[in-house]
C-alpha positions in Angstrom: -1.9 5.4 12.2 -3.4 5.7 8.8 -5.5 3.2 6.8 -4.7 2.6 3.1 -6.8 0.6 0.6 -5.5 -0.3 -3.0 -8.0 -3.1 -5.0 -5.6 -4.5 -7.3 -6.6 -7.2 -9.7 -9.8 -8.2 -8.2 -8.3 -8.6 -4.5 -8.2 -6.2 -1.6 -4.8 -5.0 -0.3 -4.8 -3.4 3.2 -1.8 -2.0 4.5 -1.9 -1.4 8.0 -0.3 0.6 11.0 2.7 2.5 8.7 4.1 5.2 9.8 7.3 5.7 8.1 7.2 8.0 4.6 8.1 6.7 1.1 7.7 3.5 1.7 7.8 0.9 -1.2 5.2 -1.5 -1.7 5.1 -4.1 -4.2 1.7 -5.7 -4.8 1.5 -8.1 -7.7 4.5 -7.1 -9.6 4.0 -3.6 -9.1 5.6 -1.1 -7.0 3.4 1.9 -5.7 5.0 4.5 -4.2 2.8 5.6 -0.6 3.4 8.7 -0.2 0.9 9.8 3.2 
C-alpha cells in the first residue's frame, strides 16, 4: 500500500490504497501518469 500526495491548484489530492502500475489519474484537467 503506498501513499501519494500531488497539491494541485491550491487543493490536496490523496490517492489512496493503489496497487496496480500505470495507472491514469486525471486531476483537474490533467492526466499524471503514476508510475510507483
Amino acid at each position: 500500500m503506498r501513499y501519494v500526495l500531488y497539491i494541485l491548484t491550491q487543493k490536496s489530492v490523496f490517492v489512496q490504497e493503489y496497487r496496480k502500475h500505470h495507472q491514469i489519474y486525471v486531476f483537474s484537467n490533467k492526466v499524471f501518469d503514476l508510475d510507483l
